[in-house]
GUKETOR-849124 format. One record per residue (C-alpha): residue in three letters; x, y, z. Coordinates in pm, 1 decimal, always signed. Layout:
BEGIN
ATOM | lose | xx | yy | zz
ATOM | ALA | X | Y | Z
...
END
This chain:
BEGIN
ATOM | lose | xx | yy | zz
ATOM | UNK | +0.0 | +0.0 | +0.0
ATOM | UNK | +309.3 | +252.4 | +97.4
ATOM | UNK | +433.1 | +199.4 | -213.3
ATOM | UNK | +141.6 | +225.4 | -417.4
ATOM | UNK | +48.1 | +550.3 | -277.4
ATOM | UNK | +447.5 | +637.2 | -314.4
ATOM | UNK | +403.4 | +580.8 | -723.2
ATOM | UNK | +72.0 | +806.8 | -673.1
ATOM | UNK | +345.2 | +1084.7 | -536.7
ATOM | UNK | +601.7 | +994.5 | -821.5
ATOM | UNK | +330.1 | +997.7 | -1110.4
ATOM | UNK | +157.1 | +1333.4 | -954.9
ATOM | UNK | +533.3 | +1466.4 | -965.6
ATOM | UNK | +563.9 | +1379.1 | -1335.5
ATOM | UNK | +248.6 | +1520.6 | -1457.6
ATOM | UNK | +353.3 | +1877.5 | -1262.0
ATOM | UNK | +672.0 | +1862.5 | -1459.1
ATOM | UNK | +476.3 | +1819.7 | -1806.6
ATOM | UNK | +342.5 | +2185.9 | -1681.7
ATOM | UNK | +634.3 | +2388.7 | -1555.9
ATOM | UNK | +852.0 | +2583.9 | -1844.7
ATOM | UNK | +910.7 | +2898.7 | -2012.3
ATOM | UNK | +676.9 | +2810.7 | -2298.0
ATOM | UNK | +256.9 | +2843.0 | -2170.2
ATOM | UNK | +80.4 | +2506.0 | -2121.7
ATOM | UNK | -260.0 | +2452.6 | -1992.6
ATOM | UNK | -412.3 | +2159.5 | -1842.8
ATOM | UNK | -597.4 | +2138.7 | -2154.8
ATOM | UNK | -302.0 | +1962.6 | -2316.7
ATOM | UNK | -315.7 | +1647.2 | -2093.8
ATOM | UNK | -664.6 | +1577.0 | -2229.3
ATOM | UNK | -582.0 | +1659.0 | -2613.3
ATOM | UNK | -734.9 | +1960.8 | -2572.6
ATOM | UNK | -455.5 | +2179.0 | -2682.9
ATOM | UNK | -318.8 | +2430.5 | -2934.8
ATOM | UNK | -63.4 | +2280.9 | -3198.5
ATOM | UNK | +229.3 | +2457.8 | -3047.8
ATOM | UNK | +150.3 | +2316.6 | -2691.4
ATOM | UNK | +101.5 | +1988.1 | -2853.3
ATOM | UNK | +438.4 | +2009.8 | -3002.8
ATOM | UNK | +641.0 | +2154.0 | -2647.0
ATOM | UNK | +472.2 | +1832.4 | -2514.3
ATOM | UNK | +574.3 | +1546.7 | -2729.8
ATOM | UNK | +863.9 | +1706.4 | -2814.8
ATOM | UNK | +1059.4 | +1884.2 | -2501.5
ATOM | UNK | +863.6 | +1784.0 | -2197.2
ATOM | UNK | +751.9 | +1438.5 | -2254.8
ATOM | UNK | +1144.3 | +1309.4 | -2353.0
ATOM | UNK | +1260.4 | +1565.8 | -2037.6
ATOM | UNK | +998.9 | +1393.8 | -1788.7
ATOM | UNK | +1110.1 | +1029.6 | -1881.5
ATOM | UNK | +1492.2 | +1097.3 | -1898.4
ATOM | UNK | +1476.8 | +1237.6 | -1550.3
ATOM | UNK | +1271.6 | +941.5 | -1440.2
ATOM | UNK | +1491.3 | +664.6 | -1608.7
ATOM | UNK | +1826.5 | +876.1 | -1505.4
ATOM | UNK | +1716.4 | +879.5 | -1177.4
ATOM | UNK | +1641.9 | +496.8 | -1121.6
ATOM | UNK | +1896.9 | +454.4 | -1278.4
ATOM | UNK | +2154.2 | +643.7 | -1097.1
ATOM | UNK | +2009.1 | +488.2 | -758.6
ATOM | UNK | +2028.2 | +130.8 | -843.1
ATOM | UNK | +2390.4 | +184.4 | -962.3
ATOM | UNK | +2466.4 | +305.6 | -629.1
ATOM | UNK | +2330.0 | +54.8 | -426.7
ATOM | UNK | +2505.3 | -201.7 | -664.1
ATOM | UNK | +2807.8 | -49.0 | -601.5
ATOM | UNK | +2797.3 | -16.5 | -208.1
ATOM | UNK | +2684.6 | -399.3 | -197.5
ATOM | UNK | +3006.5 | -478.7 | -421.7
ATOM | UNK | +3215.4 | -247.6 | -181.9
ATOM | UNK | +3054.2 | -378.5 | +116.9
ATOM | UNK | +3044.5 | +26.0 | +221.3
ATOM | UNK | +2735.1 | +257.8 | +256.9
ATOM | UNK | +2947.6 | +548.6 | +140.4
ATOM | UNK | +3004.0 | +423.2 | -193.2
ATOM | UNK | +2868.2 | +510.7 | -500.3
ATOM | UNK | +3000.7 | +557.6 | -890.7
ATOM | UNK | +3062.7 | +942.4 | -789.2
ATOM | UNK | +3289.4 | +858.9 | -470.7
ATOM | UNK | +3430.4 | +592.8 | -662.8
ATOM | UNK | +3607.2 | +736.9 | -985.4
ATOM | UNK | +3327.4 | +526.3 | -1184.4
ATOM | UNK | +3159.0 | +923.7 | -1313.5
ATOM | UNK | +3528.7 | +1054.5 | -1362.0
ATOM | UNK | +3645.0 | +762.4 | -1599.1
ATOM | UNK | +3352.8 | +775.5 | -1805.5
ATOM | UNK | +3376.4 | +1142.0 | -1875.9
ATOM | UNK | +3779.1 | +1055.3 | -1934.6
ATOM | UNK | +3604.2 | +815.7 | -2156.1
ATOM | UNK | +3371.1 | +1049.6 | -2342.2
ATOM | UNK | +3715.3 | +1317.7 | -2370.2
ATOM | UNK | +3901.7 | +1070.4 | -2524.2
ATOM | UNK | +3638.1 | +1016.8 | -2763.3
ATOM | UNK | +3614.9 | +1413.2 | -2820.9
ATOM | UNK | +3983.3 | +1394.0 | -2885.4
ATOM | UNK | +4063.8 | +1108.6 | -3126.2
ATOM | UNK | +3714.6 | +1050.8 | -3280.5
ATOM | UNK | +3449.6 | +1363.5 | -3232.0
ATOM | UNK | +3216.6 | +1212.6 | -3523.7
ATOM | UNK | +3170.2 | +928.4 | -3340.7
ATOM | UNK | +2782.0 | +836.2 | -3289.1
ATOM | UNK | +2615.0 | +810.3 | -2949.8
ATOM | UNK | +2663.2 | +477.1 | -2916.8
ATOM | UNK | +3000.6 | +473.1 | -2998.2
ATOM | UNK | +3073.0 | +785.5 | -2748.2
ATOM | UNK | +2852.6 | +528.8 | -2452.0
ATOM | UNK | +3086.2 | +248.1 | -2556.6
ATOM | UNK | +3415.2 | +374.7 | -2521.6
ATOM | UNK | +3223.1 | +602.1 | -2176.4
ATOM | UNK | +3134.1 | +244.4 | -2089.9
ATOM | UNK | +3478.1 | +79.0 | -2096.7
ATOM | UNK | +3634.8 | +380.5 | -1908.1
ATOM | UNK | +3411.8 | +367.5 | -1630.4
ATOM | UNK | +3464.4 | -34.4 | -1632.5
ATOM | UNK | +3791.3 | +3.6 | -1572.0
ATOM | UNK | +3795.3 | +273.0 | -1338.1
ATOM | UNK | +3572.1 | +63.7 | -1112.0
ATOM | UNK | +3752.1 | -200.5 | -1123.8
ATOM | UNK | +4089.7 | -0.4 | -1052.4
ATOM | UNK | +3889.6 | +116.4 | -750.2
ATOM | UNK | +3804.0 | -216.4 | -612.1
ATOM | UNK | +4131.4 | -310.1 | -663.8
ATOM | UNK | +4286.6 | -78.7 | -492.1
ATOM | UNK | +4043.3 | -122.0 | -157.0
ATOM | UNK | +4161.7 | -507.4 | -189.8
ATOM | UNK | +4530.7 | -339.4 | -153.8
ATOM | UNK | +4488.4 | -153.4 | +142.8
ATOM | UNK | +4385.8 | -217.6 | +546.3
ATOM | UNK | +4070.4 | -46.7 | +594.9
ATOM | UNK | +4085.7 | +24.9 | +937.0
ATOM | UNK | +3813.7 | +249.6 | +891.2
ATOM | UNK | +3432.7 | +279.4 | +664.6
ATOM | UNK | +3552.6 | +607.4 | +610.1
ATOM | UNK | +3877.7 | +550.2 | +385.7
ATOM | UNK | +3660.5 | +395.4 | +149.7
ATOM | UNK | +3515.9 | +664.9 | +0.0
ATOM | UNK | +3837.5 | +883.6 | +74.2
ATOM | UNK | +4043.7 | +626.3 | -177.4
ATOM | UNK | +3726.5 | +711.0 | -439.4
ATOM | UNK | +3712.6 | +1040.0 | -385.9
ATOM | UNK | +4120.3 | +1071.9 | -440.2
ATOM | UNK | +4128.4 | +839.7 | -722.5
ATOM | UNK | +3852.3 | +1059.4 | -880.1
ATOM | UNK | +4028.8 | +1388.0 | -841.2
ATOM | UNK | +4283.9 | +1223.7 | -1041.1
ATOM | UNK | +4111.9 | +1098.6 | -1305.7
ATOM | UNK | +3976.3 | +1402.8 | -1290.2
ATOM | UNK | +4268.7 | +1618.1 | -1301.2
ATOM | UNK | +4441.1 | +1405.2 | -1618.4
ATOM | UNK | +4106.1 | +1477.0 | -1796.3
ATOM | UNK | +4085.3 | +1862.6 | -1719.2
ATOM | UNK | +4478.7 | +1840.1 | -1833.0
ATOM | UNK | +4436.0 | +1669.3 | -2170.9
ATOM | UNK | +4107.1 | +1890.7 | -2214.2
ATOM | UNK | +4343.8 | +2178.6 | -2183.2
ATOM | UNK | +4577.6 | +2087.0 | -2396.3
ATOM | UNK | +4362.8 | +2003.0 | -2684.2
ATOM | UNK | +4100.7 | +2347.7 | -2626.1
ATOM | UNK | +3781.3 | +2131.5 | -2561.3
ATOM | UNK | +3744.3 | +2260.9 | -2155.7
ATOM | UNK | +3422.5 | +2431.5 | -2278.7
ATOM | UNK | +3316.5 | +2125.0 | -2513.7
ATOM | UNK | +3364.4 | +1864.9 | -2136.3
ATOM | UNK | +3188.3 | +2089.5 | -1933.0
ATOM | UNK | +2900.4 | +2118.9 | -2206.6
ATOM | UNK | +2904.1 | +1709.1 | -2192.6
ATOM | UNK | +2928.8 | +1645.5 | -1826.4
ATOM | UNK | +2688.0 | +1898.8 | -1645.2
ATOM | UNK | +2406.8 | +1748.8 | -1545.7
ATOM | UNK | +2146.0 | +1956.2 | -1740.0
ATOM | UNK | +1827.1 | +1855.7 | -1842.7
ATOM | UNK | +1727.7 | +2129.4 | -2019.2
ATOM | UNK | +1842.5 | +2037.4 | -2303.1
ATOM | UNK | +1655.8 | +1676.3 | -2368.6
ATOM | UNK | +1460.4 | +1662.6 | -2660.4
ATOM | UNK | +1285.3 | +1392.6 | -2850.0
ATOM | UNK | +1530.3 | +1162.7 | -3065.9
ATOM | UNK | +1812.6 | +1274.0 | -2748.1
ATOM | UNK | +1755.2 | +1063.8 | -2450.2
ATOM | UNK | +1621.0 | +708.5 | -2632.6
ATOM | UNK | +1960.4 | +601.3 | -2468.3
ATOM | UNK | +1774.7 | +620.0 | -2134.5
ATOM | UNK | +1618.5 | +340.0 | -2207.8
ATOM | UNK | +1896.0 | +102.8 | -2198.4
ATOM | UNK | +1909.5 | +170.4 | -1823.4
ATOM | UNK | +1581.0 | +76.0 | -1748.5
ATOM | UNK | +1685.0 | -244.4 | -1931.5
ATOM | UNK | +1975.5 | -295.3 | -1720.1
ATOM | UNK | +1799.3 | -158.7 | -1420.6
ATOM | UNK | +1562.2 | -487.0 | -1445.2
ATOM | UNK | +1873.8 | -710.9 | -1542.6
ATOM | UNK | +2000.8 | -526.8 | -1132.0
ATOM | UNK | +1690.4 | -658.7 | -1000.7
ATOM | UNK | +1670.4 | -1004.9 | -1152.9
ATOM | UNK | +2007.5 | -1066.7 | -1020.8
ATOM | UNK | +1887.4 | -869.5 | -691.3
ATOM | UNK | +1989.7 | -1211.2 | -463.9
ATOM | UNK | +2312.7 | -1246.1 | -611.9
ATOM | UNK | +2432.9 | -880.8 | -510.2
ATOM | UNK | +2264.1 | -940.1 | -192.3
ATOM | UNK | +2523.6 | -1227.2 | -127.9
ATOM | UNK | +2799.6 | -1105.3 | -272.0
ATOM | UNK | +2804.3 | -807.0 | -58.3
ATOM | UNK | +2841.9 | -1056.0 | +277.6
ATOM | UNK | +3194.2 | -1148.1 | +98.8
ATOM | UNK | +3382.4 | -1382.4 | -121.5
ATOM | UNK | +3408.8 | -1626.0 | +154.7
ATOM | UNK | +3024.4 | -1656.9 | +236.2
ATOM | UNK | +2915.3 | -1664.7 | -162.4
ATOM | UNK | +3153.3 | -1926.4 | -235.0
ATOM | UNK | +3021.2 | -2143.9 | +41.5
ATOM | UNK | +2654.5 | -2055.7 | -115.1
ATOM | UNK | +2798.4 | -2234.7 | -425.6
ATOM | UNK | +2800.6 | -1840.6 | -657.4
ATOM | UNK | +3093.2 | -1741.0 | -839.7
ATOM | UNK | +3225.0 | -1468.7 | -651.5
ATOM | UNK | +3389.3 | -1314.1 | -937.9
ATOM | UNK | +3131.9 | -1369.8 | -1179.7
ATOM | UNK | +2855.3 | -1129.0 | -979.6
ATOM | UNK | +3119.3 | -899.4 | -924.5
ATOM | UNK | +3178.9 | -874.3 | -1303.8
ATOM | UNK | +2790.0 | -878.3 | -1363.4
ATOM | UNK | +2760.6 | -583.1 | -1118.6
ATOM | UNK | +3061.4 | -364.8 | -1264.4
ATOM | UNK | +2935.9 | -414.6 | -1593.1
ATOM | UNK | +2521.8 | -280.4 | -1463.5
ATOM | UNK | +2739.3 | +45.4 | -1291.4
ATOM | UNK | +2961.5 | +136.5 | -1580.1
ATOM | UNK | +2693.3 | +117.2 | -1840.4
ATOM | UNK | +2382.7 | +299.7 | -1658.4
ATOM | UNK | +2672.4 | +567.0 | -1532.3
ATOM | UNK | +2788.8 | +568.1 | -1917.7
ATOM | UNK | +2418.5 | +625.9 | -2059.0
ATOM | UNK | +2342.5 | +860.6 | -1848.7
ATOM | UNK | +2684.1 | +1057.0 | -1797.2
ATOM | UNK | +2696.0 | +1110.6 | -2261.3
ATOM | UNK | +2296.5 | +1158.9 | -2249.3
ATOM | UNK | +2254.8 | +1415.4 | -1960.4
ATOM | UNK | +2571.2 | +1466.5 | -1776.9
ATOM | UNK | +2665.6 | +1388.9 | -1455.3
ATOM | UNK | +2408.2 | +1347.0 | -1159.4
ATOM | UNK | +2627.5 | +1350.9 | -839.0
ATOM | UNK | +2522.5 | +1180.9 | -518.8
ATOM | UNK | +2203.5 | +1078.5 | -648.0
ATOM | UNK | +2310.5 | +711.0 | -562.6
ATOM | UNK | +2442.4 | +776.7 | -233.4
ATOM | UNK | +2142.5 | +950.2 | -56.8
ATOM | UNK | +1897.1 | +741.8 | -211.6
ATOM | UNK | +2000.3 | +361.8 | -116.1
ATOM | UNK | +2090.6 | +494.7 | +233.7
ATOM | UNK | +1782.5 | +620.7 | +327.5
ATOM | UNK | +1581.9 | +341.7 | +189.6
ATOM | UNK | +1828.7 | +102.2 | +406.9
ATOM | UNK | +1743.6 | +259.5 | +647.2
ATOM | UNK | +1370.3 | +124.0 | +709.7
ATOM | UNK | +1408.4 | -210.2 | +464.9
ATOM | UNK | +1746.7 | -278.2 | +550.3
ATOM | UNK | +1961.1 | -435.9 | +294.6
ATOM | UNK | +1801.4 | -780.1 | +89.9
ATOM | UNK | +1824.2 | -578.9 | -229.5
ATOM | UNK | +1510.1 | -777.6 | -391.9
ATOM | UNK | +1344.9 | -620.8 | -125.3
ATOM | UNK | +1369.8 | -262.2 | -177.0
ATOM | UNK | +1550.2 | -171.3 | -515.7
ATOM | UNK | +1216.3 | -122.2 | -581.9
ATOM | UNK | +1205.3 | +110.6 | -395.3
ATOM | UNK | +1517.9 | +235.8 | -465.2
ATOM | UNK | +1414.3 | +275.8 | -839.5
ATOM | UNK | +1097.9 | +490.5 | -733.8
ATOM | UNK | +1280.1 | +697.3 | -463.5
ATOM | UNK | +1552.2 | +794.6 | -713.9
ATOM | UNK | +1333.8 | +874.1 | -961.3
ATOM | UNK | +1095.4 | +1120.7 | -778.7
ATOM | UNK | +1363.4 | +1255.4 | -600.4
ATOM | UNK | +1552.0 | +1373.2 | -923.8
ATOM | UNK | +1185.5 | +1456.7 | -1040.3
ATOM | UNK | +1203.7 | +1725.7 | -693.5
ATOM | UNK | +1510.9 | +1872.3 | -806.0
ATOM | UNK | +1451.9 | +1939.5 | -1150.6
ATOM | UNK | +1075.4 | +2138.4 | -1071.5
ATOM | UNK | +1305.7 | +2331.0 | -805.4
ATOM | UNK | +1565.2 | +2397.1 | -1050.1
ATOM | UNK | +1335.1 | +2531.4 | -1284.2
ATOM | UNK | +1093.0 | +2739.0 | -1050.8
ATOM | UNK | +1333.1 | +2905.1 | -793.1
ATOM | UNK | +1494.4 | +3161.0 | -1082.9
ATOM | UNK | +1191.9 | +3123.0 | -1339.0
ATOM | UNK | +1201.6 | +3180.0 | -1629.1
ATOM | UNK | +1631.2 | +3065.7 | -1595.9
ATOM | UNK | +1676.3 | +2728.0 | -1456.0
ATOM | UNK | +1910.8 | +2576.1 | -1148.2
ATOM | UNK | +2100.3 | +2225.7 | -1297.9
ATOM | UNK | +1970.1 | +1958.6 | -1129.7
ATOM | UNK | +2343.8 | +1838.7 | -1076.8
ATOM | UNK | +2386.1 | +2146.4 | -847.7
ATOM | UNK | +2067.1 | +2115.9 | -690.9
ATOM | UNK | +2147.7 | +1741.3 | -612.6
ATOM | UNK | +2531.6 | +1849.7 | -532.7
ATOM | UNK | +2390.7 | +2066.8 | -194.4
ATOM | UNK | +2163.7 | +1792.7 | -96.8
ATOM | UNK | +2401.6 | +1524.4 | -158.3
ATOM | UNK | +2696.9 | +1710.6 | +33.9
ATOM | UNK | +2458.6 | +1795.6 | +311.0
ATOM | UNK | +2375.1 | +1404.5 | +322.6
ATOM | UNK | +2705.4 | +1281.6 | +319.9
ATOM | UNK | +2849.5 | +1459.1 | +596.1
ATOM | UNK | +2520.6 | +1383.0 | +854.2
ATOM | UNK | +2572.8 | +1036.5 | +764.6
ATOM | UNK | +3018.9 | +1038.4 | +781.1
ATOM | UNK | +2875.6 | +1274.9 | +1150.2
ATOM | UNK | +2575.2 | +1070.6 | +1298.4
ATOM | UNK | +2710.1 | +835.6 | +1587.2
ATOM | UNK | +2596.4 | +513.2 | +1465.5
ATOM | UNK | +2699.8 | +552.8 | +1128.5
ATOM | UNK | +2839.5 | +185.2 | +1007.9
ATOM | UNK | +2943.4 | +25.6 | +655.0
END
């Protein structure tokens, strides 16, 4: 029933942000009783904006739960973890050596950058004591700056600063119709995350424990890395990046369904979704008729979040 009435909220949410824009539309449009121009604003600019912030949101939360499960750390998540960083080295690299390249193409190589950053990531933590839940995130939040800083370097050096920042903000003001169909390959991989819900679930009590279950450790790990890099990747060439999105979300859900992942990515999905949904209408109503990016409007909430939950005195991994 909760989360019934929940998908009431997020729907309700959706059809507000159908209405809110420079450009006049009525009520009247909902019901196909509209002007031609409102018809087009619709079906072209608000329709394809609507369901690329609810599919980039899902998106973005399940990714983040994935990756704190893999990580076996609630302060994880592919923007404290150098996964966002290496797919925007990903999507430079591509500006650099092959700027014709199609959308796909850009997501692929995005892909395989953020795949390997990952990985580097988790490699590293296997490297290191962690004395503390808190050096987690520290070792992704260092290994990001420098991915970060060899991308702003190379972007430098080859004049395309403004041409990265264009591609990475996380703007979605500019989604139009034929410019976020990419979206949808999250949602496909966001139901792949859920059908292999039980698997994460284990594999985040250990290598030990899912071997004795009879899993390959290595396998779901793989599976899981491969989910992250290529919702991150979709979402990071379509819209640009959405920070902490995937940290606030799966730790606040946690928080009152605990952690069996085939229990709540559900609501994971939904949460991230209308929460993203919340940003954008503020982002475009608190300086109307100029808008906010949702990736700065997310950036204070998701800063905010972080430190009460680094602060608050039973705060655990």
């Amino acid at each position: 029933m909760k989360f019934l009435l929940s998908l009431v909220v997020v729907i309700a949410l959706a059809f507000l942000s159908l209405l809110i824009g420079v450009g006049d539309m009525s009520m009247g449009v909902l019901i196909g009783n509209a002007a031609a121009n409102e018809h087009l604003i619709l079906l072209a600019s608000r329709v394809p904006r609507t369901l690329a912030l609810l599919l980039a949101g899902a998106g973005m939360a399940v990714s983040g739960t994935i990756m704190q499960m893999l990580a076996r750390n609630k302060f994880v998540e592919p923007s404290t973890a150098g996964t966002v960083e290496s797919a925007t080295l990903g999507i430079l690299m591509v500006l650099v050596f092959a700027p014709g390249l199609s959308v796909l193409g850009k997501m692929a190589f995005a892909t395989l950058f953020a795949l390997m950053g990952t990985a580097l990531f988790l490699a590293i933590l296997q490297r290191i004591p962690l004395r503390s839940a808190l050096i987690v995130p520290l070792v992704g939040i260092m290994l990001g700056g420098v991915i970060s800083a060899v991308t702003t370097f190379f972007a430098y050096r080859y004049d395309l600063l403004q041409s990265l920042g264009a591609w990475t903000v996380g703007d979605f003001s500019a989604v139009l119709r034929g410019r976020y169909e990419l979206l949808w390959l999250s949602l496909a991989l966001t139901i792949a995350a859920y059908i292999a819900a039980d698997r994460f679930t284990v594999a985040g009590m250990g290598e030990t424990f899912t071997t004795n279950l009879g899993l390959n450790y290595k396998r779901v790990v793989l599976v899981g890395l491969v989910i992250v890099s290529m919702v991150t990747a979709c979402i990071v060439v379509t819209v640009g990046v959405v920070p902490f999105l995937g940290l606030i979300v799966p730790n606040v859900v946690s928080m009152t369904l605990g952690d069996n992942m085939r229990r709540s990515l559900p609501w994971i999905a939904l949460s991230g979704a209308g929460l993203v949904l919340v940003c954008d209408i503020l982002g475009r109503l608190l300086i109307f008729p100029y808008e906010i990016p949702v990736s700065a409007i997310l950036g204070v909430f998701g800063s905010v979040f972080f430190l009460y939950i680094l602060l608050r005195k039973n705060a655990h991994a």
